[in-house]
N, C-alpha and C positions, 0 to 999 in steps of 0.2 A: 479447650481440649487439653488434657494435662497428657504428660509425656509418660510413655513407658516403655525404656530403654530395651526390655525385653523381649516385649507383646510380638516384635516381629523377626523374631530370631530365627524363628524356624518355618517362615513363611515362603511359599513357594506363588510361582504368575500367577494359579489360580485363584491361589487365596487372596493375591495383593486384587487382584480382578474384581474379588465378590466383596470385597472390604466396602463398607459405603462410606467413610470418609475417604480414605483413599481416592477413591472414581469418584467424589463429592469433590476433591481437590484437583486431581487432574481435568475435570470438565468445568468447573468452576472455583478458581482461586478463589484466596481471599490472603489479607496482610496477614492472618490469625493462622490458615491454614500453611501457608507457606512457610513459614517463622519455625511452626510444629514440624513439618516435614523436612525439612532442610534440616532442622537439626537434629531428630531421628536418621538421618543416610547419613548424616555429617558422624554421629553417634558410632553407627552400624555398618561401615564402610562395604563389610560384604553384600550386604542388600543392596547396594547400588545397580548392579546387573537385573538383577533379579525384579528390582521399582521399574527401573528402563522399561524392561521388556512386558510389565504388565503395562505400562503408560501405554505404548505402543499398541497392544494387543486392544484397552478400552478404546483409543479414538481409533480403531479401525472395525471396531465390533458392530456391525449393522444393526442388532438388537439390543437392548437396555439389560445392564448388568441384574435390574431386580426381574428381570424374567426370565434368563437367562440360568442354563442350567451345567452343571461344572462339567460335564460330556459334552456338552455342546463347544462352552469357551473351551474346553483346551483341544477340541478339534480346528476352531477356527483358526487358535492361537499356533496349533503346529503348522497349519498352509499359510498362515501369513509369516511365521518365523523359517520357513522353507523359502518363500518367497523375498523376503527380506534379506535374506542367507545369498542368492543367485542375484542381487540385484547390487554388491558394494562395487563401487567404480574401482578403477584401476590405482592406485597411488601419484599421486603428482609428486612433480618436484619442486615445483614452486610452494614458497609455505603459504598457507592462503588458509583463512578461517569459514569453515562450516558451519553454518548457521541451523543446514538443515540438508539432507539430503536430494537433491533433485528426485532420484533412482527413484525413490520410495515411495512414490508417487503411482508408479505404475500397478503397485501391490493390488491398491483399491480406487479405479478410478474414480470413484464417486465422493472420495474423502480426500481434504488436500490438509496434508499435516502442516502447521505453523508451530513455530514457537510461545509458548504462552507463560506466562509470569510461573508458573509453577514447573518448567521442562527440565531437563538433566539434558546437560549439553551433552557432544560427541565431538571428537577428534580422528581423522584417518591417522592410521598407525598402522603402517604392512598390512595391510586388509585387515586389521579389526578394530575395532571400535572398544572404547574406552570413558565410562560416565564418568562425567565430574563436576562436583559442586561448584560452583562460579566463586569467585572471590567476592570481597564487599568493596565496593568504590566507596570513594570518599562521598559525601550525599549531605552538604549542611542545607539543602533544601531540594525537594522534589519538585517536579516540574510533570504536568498532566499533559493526556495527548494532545493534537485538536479537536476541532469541534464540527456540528454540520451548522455553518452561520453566516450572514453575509450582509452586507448594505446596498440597496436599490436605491439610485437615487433615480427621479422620473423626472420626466420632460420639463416641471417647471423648478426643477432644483432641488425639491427636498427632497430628503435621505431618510430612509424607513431602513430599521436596525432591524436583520430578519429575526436575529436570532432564538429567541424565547418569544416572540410573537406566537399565536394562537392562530390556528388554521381558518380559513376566511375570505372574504373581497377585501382588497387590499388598493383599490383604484378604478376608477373610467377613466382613461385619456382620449378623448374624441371618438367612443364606440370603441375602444378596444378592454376588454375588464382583465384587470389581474390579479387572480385569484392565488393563496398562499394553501399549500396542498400536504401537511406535515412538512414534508422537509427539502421541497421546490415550488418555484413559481410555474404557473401556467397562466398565458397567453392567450384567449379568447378575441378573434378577430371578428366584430359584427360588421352589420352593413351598412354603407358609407361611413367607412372606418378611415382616419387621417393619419397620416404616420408623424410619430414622437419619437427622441430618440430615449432610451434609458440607457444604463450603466449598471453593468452587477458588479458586486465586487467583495471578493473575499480575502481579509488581511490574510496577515502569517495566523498558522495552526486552526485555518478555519477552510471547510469547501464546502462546494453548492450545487444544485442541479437548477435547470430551466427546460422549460418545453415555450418554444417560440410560437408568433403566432401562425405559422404556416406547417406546424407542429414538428416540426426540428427538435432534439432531443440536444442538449448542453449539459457538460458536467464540466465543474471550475474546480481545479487543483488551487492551494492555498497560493495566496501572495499573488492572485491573479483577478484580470475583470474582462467584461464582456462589453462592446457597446452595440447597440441594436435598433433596429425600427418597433416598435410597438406593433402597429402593422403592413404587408408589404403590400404594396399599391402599384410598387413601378416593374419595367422589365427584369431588374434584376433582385436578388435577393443580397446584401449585404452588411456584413459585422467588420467589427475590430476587436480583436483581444490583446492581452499580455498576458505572462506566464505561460500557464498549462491548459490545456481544456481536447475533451474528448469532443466530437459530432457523431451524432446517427442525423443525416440530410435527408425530410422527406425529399421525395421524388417527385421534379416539376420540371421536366423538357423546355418548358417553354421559358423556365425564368431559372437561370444559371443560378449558385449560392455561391458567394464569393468569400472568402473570408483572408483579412490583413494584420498581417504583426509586424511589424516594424513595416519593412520594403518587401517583404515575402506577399505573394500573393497567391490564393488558394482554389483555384478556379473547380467545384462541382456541381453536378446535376443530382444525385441520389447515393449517397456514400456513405461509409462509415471509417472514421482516420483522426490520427492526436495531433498536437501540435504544441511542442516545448518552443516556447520563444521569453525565456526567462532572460533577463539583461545582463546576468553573472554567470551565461553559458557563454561557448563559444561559438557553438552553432546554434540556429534555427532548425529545428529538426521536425518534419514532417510523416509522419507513419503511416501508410494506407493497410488496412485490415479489410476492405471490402469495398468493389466497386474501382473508380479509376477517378485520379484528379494531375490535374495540369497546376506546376507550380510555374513561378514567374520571377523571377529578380532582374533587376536592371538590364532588361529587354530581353535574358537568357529565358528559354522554355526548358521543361522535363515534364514527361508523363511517370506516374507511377502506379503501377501494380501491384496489386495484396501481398502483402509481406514486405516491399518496399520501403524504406524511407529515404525522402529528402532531405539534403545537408547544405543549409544557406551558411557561409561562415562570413564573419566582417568583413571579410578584406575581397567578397564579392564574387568565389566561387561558388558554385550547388552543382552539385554532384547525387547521384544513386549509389544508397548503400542497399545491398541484397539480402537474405536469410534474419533480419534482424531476430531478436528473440523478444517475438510479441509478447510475452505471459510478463516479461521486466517492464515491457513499455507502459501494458494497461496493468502494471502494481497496484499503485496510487488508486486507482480508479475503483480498485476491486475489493480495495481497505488492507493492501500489506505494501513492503518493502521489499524489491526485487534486486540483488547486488549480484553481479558477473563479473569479475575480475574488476571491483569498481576500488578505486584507491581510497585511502581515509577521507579524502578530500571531496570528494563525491559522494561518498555516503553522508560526511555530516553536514553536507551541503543542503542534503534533502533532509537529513532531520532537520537540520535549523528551520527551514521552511514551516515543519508538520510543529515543531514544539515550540518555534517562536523564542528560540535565546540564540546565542553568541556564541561563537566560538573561539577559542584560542591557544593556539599551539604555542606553549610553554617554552619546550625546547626544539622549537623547529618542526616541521611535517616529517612525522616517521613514514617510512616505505611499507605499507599493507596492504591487502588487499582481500578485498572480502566477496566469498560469493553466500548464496542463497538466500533463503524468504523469511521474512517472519513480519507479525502484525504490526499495523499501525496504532494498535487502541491501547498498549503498555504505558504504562508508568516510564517515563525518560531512563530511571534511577538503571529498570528491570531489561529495557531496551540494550543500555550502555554495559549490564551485567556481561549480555551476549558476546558481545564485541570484542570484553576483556578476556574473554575464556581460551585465549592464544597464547596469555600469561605476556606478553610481547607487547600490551599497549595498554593504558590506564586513566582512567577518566575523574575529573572533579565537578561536580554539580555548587554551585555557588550561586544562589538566585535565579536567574535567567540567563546565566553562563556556563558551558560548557568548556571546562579545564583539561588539556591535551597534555598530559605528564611525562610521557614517555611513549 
């Protein structure tokens, strides 16, 4: 794609709209397209507003730019820049970086804007907004997202790498078959089935799903595992995990689902609810989205209600936190990054997890604080662009290390 400094000098939203590289670029990057783009706005500083606003306008366009008729987009494009216009938050006073606007959300329920390799960040400034090209980090090597991958080890020990495995039977353990299903395992309980225990487990930068054999629904966040019955034969139903993992619990009255991370204990009949018990947190945190479960620690009870979560901390308190903000808990789950007032530390906690390096503060933990969304499937280099766009903090890529400069 060769450059031409001038082609869009006098280019207005609908034309940047009906442009098919353009809308070729914003709905699907590439190194090539980016590279071109960035340094045409970088070129053209005026078109900056004017890119924005047509970026905006294509991922909210419910119809395809080649069908799509220029009386049509720029009617759409004036109700959602009306809407967009009624929808900027108030000004904070804390400096705090915007990843992406909550508000924005409301415009088109059915479209949920993220950040993607190719965006034009924004900053609050006295209720307006202001694009700008992200600086370049320092980058002597890139680092990819993760992946969907995992290792089963089964009842007599050995370890099946899921990851590029081919879909298929993958086992019998005494009448139970485990079938590999694109990109989870399922559980088949036959009859006179014995119970085995297995183990899933997904390193750093890798997750997984599982459907159990009582059909329980599991999804494993990276750097976490599962241990389980192959099938369930006795009164009760019972796992162990670490890290992160979401449940959907079918519904069985008669035989309670337990589930244990450390000394936390998760007592349900038919539920749905996450459970962070990562060993580098400080609490055990419990989130109910649906149904009710009874937690348990060193003899203390608490019941929790939807929207709820439980707080196990080490030193042996659990408490109810109320109002959480569900959409941050199930991020992970839904393939983004969900930040609310979350400090550097928090954030590159959770990247560390998804991209599997190191991190290191250079000159100490600077004080930031990050809210909003953006995807998990970025390139680290493109992730970390985000981050810097506060001008207040800056990042170095060095193998499988991430370098905290300032």
């Amino acid at each position: 794609m060769e450059q031409a400094k001038n082609k869009y000098i006098t280019y207005t939203v609908i034309d940047f709209v009906l442009d098919e590289n353009f809308v070729s670029w914003v709905q699907n990057p590439t190194a090539n397209s980016d590279a071109y783009w960035m340094a045409e706005l970088e070129t053209n500083p005026t078109l900056q507003n004017t890119a924005a606003e047509a970026r905006f306008a294509i991922l909210n366009l419910k119809t395809t730019t080649k069908t799509a008729k220029p009386k049509d987009i720029e009617k759409i494009w004036k109700n959602l820049k009306i809407a967009h216009q009624n929808s900027f938050p108030a000004p904070k006073k804390k400096k705090s970086v915007y990843l992406l606007f909550p508000q924005w959300k409301a415009i088109a329920a059915s479209v949920i804007i993220v950040i993607s390799a190719s965006s034009l960040f924004y900053f609050l400034n006295d209720k307006t907004i202001t694009p700008l090209i992200p600086k370049t980090i320092a980058i002597k090597s890139d680092v990819k997202p993760g992946v969907t991958g995992a290792i089963l080890t089964l009842g007599n020990g050995s370890k099946v790498v899921l990851d590029n495995l081919s879909s298929g039977k993958l086992a019998n353990q005494k009448n139970t078959v485990v079938i590999k299903k694109k990109d989870e395992l399922v559980y088949t309980q036959g009859s006179n089935a014995q119970e085995e225990l297995n183990t899933l487990t997904t390193p750093r930068a890798h997750r997984y799903n599982l459907i159990l054999a009582d059909g329980t629904k599991v999804w494993l966040n990276a750097a976490s595992s599962i241990t389980f019955p192959t099938a369930f034969i006795s009164k009760e139903r019972k796992v162990v995990i670490t890290g992160e993992a979401y449940f959907e619990v079918s519904k069985d009255p008669k035989r309670p689902f337990r589930v244990f991370a450390n000394d936390i204990e998760v007592k349900v009949l038919g539920t749905h609810f996450n459970i962070n018990a990562y060993q580098d947190e400080d609490n055990i945190k419990t989130t109910l989205l649906e149904g009710s479960v009874q937690l348990s620690k060193n003899g203390k009870k608490v019941f929790l209600k939807p929207g709820e979560q439980g707080q196990a901390s080490n030193t042996g308190t659990l408490k109810i936190v109320s109002d959480v903000n569900l959409q941050a808990i199930m991020a992970w789950k839904n393939g983004t990054f969900y930040f609310q007032n979350a400090s550097i530390q928090m954030v590159l906690k959770e990247i560390s997890r998804w991209y599997d390096v190191t991190v290191i503060y250079e000159k100490g933990i600077p004080r930031r604080f990050f809210e909003g969304e953006i995807q998990r499937d970025l390139q680290l280099s493109v992730l970390l662009k985000t981050l810097e766009k506060s001008n207040d903090i800056h990042f170095e890529i060095e193998g499988k290390t991430i370098k905290v400069l300032h």
